[in-house]
N, C-alpha and C positions, 0 to 999 in steps of 0.2 A: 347729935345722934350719930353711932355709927354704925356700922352695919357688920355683924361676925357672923361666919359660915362655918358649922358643924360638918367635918367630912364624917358618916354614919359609918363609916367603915372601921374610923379610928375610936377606938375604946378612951385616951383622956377626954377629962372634960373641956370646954371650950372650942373655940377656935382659930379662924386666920380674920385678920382685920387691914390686912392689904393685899393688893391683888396688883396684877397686872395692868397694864393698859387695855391689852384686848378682854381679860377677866370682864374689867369696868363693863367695858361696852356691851358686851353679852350679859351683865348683870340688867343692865341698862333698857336693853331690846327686851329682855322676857318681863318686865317689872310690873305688873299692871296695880300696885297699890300704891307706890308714891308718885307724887306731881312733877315731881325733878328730882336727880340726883344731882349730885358734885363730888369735885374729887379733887385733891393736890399731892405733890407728890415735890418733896421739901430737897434742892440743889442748891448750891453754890452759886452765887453772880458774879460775873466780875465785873466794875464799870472803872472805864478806861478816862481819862481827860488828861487836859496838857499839864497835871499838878503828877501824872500818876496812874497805877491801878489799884481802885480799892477790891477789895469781898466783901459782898455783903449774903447774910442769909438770903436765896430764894424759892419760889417754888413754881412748879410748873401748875397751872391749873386747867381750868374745863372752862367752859365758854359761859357766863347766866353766873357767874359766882359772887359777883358787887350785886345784882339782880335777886338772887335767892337770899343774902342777907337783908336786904332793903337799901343797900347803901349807892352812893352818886358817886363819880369824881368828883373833887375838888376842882380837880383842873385837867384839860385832856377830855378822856372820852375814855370809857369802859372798851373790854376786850368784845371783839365782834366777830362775828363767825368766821370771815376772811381771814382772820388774823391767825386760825390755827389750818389754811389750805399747805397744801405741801410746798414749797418754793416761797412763801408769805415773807415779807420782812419782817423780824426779830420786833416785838414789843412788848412791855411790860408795864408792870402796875407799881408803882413808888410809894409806898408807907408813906403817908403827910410826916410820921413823926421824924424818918428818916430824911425826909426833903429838907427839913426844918434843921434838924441839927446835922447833917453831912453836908448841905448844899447851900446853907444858912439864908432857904427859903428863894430862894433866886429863881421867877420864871425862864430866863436864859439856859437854865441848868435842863430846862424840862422842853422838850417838841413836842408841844399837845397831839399832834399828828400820830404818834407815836405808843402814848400812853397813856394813863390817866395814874387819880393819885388818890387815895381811898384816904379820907380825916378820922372817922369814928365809927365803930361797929354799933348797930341799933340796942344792944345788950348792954 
């Protein structure tokens, strides 16, 4: 599900279906009918190692997002609140499918400390 906002001001039809960051959170604060929200917001990664720097698709997310899908890491630990304070160290969540074929599955490659690794969407 997503969420579009009608400006009543504007005569076409439809509306906007991304927002800002502080949009979110004022979407967020006034919400009183769903249970949680989420949110991502699709960048660039780069991961560095002594072969190299690859890119790979990333995205920034909200905190409860492996949580509202129903899904676990594989391996690591899910994002947790600390992880988005100001000053926090940098971590991230690795696609199992990408661990599998970029990193050909190697715990080494991965600091559970660090991130966790999502296998399969409940869908």
């Amino acid at each position: 599900m997503s969420v579009e906002i009608h400006n009543l001001g504007d005569s076409n039809p439809g509306g906007r279906v991304s927002f800002t960051g502080p949009e979110f959170l004022d979407y967020v604060s006034q919400n009183h009918v769903f249970e949680d929200a989420i949110a991502n917001a699709q960048e660039d990664s780069l991961y560095t190692s002594g072969e190299g720097t690859e890119r790979f698709q990333g995205s920034a997310i909200t905190p409860n997002i492996l949580e509202f899908f129903g899904m676990k890491p594989v391996l690591g630990r899910a994002a947790q609140a600390a992880d988005y304070e100001p000053g926090a160290p940098p971590t991230f969540v690795l696609r199992y499918k990408t661990w599998v074929s970029q990193q050909d599955a190697r715990h080494t490659s991965v600091r559970s400390s660090r991130c966790g690794m999502s296998k399969t969407s409940p869908r």
